[in-house]
Short mmCIF file of the C-alpha atoms (twelve columns), coordinates in Angstrom:
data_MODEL
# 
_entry.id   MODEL 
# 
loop_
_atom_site.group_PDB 
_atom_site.id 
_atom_site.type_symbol 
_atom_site.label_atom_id 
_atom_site.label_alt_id 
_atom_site.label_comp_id 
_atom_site.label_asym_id 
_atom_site.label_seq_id 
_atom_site.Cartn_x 
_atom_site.Cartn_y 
_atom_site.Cartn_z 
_atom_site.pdbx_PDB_model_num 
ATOM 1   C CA . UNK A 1   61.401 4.302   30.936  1 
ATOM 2   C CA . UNK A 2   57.537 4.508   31.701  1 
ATOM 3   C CA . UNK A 3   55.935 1.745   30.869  1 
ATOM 4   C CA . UNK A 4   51.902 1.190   29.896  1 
ATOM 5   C CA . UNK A 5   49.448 -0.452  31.478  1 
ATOM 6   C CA . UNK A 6   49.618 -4.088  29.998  1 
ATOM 7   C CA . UNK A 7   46.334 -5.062  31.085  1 
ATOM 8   C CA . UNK A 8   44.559 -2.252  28.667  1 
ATOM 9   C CA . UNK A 9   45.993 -3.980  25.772  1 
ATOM 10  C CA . UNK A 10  48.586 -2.299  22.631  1 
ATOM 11  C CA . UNK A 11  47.030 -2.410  19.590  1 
ATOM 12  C CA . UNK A 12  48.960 -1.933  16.160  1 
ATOM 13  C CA . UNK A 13  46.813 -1.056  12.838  1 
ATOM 14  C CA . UNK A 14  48.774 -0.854  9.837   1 
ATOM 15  C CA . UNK A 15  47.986 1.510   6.895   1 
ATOM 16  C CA . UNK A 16  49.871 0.603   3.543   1 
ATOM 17  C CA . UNK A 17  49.445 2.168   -0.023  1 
ATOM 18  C CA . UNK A 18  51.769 3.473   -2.775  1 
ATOM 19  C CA . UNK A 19  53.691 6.596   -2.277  1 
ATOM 20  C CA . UNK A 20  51.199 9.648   -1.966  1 
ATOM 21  C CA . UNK A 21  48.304 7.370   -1.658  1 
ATOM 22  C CA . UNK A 22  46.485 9.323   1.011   1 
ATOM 23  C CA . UNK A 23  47.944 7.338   3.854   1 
ATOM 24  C CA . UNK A 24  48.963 10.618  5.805   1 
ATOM 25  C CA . UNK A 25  45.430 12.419  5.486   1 
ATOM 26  C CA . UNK A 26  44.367 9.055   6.835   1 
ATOM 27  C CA . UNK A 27  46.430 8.790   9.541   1 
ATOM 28  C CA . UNK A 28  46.027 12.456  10.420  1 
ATOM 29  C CA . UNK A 29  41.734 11.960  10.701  1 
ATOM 30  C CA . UNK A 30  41.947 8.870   12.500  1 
ATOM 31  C CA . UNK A 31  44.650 10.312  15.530  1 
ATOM 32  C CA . UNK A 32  42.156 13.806  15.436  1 
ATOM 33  C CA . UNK A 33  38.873 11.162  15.711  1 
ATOM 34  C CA . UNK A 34  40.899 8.926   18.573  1 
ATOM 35  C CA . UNK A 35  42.779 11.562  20.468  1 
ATOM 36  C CA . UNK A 36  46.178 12.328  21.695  1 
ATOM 37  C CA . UNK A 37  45.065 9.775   24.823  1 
ATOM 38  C CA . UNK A 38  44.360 6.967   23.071  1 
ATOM 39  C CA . UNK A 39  46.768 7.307   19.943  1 
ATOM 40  C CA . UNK A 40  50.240 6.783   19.197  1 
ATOM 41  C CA . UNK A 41  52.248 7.111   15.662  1 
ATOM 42  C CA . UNK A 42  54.991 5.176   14.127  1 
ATOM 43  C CA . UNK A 43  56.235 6.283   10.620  1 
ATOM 44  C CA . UNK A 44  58.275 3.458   8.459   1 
ATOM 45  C CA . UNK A 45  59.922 6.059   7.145   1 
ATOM 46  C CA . UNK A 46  62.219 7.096   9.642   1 
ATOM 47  C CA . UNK A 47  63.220 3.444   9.888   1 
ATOM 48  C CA . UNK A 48  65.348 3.499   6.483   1 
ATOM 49  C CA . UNK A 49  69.032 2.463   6.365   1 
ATOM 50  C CA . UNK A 50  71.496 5.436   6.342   1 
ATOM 51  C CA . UNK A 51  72.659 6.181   2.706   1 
ATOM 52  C CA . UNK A 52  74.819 9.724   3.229   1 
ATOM 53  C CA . UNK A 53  76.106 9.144   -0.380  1 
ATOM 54  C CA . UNK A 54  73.027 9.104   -1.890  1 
ATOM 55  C CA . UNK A 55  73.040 12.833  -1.571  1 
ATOM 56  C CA . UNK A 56  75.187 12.864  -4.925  1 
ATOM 57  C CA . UNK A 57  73.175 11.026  -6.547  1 
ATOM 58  C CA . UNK A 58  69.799 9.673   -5.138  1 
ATOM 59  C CA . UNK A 59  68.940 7.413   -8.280  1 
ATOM 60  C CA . UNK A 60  71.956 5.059   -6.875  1 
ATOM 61  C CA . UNK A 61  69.859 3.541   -4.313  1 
ATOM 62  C CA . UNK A 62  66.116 1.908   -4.689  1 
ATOM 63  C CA . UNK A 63  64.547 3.649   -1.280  1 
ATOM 64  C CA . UNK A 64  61.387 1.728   -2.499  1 
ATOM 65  C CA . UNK A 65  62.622 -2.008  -2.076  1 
ATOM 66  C CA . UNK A 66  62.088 -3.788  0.839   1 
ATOM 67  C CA . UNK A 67  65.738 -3.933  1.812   1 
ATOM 68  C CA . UNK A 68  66.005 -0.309  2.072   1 
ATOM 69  C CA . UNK A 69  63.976 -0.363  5.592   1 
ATOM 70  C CA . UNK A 70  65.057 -1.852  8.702   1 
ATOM 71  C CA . UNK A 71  62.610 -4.121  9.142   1 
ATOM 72  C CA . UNK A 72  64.120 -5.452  12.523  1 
ATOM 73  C CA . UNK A 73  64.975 -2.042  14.053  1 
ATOM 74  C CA . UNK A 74  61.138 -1.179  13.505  1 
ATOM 75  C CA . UNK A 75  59.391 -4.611  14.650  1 
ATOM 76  C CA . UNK A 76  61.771 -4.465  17.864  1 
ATOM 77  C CA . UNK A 77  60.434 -0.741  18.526  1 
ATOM 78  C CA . UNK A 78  56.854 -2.557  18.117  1 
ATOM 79  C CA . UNK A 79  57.360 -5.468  20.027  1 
ATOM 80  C CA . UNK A 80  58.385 -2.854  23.374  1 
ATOM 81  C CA . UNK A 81  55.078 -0.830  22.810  1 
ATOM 82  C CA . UNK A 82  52.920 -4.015  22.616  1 
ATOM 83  C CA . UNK A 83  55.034 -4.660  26.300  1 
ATOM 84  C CA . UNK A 84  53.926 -1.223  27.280  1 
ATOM 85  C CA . UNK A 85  57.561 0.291   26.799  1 
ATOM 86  C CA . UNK A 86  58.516 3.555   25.456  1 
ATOM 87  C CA . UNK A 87  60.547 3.915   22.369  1 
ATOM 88  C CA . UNK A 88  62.177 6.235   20.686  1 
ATOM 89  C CA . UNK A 89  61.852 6.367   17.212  1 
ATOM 90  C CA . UNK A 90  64.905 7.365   15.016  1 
ATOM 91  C CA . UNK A 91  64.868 10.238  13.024  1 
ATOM 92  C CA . UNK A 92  65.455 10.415  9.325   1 
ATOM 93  C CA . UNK A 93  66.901 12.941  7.834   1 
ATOM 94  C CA . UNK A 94  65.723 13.209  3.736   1 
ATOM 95  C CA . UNK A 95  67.682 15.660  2.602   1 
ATOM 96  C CA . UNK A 96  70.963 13.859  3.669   1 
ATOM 97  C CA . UNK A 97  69.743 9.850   3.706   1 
ATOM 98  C CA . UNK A 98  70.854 9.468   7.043   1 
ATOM 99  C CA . UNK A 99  69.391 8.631   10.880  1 
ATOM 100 C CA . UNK A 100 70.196 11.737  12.440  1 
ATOM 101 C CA . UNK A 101 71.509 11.186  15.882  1 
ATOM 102 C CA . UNK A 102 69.943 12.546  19.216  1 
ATOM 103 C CA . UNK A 103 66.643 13.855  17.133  1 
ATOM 104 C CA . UNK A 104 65.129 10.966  17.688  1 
ATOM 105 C CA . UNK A 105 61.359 11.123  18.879  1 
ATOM 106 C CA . UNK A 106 59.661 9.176   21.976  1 
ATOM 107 C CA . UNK A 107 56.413 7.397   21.293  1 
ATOM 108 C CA . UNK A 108 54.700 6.614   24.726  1 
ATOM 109 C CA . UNK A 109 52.193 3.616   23.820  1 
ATOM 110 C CA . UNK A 110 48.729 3.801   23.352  1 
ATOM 111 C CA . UNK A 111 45.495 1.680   23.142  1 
ATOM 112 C CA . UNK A 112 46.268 2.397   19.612  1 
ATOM 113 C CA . UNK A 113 49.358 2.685   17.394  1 
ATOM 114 C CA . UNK A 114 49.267 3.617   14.091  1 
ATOM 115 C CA . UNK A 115 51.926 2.248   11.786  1 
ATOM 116 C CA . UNK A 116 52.355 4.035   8.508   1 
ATOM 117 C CA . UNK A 117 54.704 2.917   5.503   1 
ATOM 118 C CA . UNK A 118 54.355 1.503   1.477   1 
ATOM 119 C CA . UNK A 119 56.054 -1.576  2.385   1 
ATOM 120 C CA . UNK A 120 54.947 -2.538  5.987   1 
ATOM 121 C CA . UNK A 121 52.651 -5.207  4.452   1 
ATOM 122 C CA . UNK A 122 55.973 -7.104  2.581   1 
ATOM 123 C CA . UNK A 123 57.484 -7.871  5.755   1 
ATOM 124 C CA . UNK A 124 56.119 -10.852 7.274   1 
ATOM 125 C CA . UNK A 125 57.497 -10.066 10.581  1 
ATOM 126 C CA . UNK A 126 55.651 -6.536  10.668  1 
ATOM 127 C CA . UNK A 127 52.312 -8.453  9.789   1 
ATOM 128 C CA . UNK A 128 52.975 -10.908 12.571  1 
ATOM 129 C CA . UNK A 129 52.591 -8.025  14.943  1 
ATOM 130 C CA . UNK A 130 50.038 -5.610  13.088  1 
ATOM 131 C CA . UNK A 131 46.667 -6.854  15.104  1 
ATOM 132 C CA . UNK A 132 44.784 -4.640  11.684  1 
ATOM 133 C CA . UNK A 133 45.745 -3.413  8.417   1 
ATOM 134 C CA . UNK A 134 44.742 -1.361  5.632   1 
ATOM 135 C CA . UNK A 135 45.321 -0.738  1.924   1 
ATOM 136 C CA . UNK A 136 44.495 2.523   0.338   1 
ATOM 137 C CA . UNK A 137 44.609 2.296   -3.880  1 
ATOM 138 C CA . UNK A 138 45.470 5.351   -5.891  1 
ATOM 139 C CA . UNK A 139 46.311 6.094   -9.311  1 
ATOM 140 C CA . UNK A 140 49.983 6.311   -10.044 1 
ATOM 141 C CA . UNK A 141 49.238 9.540   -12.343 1 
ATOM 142 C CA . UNK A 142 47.873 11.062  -9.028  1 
ATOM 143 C CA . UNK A 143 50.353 9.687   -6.859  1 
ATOM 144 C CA . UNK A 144 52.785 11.005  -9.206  1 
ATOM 145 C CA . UNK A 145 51.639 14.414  -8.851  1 
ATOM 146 C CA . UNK A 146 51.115 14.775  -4.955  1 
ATOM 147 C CA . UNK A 147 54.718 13.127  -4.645  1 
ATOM 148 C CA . UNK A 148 56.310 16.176  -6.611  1 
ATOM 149 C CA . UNK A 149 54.454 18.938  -4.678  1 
ATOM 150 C CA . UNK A 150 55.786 16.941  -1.561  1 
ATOM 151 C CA . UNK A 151 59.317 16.087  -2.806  1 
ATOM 152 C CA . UNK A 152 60.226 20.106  -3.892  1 
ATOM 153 C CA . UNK A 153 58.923 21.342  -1.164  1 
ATOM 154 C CA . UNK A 154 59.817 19.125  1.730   1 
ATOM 155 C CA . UNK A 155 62.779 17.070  0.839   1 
ATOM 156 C CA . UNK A 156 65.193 19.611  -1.389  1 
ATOM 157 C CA . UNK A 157 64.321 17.588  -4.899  1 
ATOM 158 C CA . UNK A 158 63.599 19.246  -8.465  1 
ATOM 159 C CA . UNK A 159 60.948 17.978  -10.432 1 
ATOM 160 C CA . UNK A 160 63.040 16.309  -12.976 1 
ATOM 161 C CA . UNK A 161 64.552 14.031  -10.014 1 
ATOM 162 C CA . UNK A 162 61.080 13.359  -8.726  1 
ATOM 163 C CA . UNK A 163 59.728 12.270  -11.856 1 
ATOM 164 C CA . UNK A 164 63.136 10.532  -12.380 1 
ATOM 165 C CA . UNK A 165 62.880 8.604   -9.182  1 
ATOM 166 C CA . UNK A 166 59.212 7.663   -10.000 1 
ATOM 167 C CA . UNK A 167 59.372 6.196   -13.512 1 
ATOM 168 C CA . UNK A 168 62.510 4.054   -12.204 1 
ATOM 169 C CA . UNK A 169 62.220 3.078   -8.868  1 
ATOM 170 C CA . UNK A 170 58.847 3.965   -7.043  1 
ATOM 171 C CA . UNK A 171 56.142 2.956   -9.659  1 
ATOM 172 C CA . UNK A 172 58.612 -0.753  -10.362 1 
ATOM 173 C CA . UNK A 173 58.869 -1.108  -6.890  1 
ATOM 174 C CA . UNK A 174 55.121 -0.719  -6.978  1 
ATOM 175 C CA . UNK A 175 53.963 -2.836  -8.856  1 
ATOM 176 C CA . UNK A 176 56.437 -5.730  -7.802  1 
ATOM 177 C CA . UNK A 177 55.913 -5.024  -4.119  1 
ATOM 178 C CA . UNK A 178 53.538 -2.366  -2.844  1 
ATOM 179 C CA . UNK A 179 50.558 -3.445  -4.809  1 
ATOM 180 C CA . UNK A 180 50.802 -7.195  -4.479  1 
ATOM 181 C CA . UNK A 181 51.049 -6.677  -0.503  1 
ATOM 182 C CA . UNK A 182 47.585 -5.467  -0.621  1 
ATOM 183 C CA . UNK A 183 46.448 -9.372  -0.293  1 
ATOM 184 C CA . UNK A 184 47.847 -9.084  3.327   1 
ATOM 185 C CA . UNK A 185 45.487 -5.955  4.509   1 
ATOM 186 C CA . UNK A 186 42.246 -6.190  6.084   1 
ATOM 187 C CA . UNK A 187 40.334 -3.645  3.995   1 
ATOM 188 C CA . UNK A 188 41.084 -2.000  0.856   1 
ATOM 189 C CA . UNK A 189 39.869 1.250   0.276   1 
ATOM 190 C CA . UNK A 190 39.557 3.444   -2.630  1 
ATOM 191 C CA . UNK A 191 40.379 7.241   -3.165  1 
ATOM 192 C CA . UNK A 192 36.249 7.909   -3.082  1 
ATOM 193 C CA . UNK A 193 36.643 6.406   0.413   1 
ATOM 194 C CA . UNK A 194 38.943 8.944   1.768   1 
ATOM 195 C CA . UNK A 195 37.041 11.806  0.181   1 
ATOM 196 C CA . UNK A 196 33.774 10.569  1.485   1 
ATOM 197 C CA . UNK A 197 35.013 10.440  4.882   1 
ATOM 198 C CA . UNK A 198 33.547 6.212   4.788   1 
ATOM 199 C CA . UNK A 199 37.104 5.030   5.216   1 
ATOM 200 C CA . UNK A 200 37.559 7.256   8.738   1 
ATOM 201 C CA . UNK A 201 34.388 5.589   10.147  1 
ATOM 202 C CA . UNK A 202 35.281 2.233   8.876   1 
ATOM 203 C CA . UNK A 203 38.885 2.476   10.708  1 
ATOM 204 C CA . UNK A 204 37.483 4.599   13.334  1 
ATOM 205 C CA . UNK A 205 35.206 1.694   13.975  1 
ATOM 206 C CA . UNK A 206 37.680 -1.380  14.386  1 
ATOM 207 C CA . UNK A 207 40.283 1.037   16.211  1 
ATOM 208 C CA . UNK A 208 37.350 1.624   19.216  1 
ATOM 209 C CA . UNK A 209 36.472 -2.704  18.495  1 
ATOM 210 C CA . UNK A 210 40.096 -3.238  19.474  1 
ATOM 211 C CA . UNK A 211 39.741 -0.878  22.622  1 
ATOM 212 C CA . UNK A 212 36.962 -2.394  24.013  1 
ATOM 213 C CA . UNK A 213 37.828 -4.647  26.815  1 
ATOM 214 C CA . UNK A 214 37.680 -8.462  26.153  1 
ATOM 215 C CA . UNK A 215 35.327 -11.173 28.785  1 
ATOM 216 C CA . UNK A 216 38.901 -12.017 29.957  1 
ATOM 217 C CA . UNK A 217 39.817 -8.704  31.221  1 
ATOM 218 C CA . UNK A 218 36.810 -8.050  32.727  1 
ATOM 219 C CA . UNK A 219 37.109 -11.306 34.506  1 
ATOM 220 C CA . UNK A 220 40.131 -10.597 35.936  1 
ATOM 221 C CA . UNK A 221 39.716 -7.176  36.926  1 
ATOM 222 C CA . UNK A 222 36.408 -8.211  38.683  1 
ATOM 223 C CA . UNK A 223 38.769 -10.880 40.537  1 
ATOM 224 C CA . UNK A 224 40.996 -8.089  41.692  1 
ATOM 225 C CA . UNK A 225 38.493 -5.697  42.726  1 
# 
């Protein structure tokens, strides 16, 4: 296991939002701005119990509650990057609601992790570690619709089940959960924020704050030089 350099610091930002929010276009402009060097991703998703039955019948289960992630599989995994540890994420399988064995992926850490997930702001154990966090809002109507193009095309659903799943789990689960966690983020940003490229530069911004090396570390690396 390689480990980091602890002295140069792991830093974990956390970006929340309801399903479909825009958290992955996010994500994917702020690792481009950053680079491969200085930026590492986490997912929540892969982090969900195993529920093989659920392939009958996916309604069975609430996959949008809290207790369907493994909170303390994922803050462990964040814990060893912050100690400059490699970790292998597991992999989820969607189609069959199951970890799939030996697929997981390794995450070498980074000055900067990214941690993405809708509930990662409920768990006061994950905010404990996040060092930054933000909430992006979206309307469920437009939620709604990016989640079927992503469901039927990516995760073997019809539209019926999406819709289904949405109207009883994800948009309750929203409103008793997702939303409300908000109050723990840093920043809130609307859709208009994402489109107008303000919310890269904002989290662009803090991610290159958090990089920069503190009076401490420069005091003791002058001492070792």
């Amino acid at each position: 296991m390689r480990h980091f350099d602890a002295m140069a610091g792991v830093h974990i930002i956390g970006i929340a939002g309801g399903s479909c929010s825009g958290k992955t276009r996010l994500l994917q402009q702020l690792m481009e701005a950053l680079g491969p060097a200085r930026c590492a991703l986490v997912l929540q998703d892969n982090y969900y119990y195993s529920r093989p039955e659920a392939q009958r019948d996916n309604l069975k289960f609430n996959f949008d509650h809290p207790d369907a992630i493994d909170f303390d599989y994922l803050a462990s995994d964040l814990e060893s990057l912050k100690r400059g540890q490699e970790i292998v994420c597991p992999y989820y399988d969607f189609a069959r609601h199951e970890r799939i064995e030996g697929k997981g992926v390794t995450v070498a850490p980074r000055p900067i992790v990214l941690l993405d997930g809708i509930l990662i702001l409920t768990a006061e154990r994950i905010r404990q570690i996040i060092d930054f966090s933000a909430y992006i809002a979206c309307a469920a109507e437009e939620r709604l619709r990016r989640r079927i193009t992503r469901d039927v095309a990516e995760r073997g659903r019809t539209e019926d089940n999406v819709i289904a799943q949405f109207e009883q789990q994800v948009q309750p689960m929203h409103r008793e959960f997702v939303q409300p966690s908000s109050a723990h983020a840093t920043l809130r940003f609307e859709q208009s924020m994402i489109e107008d490229g303000s919310a890269l530069r904002t989290m662009a911004d803090h991610a290159h704050c958090l990089m920069r090396p503190s009076k401490a570390q420069h005091r003791t690396e002058s001492a070792v030089r």
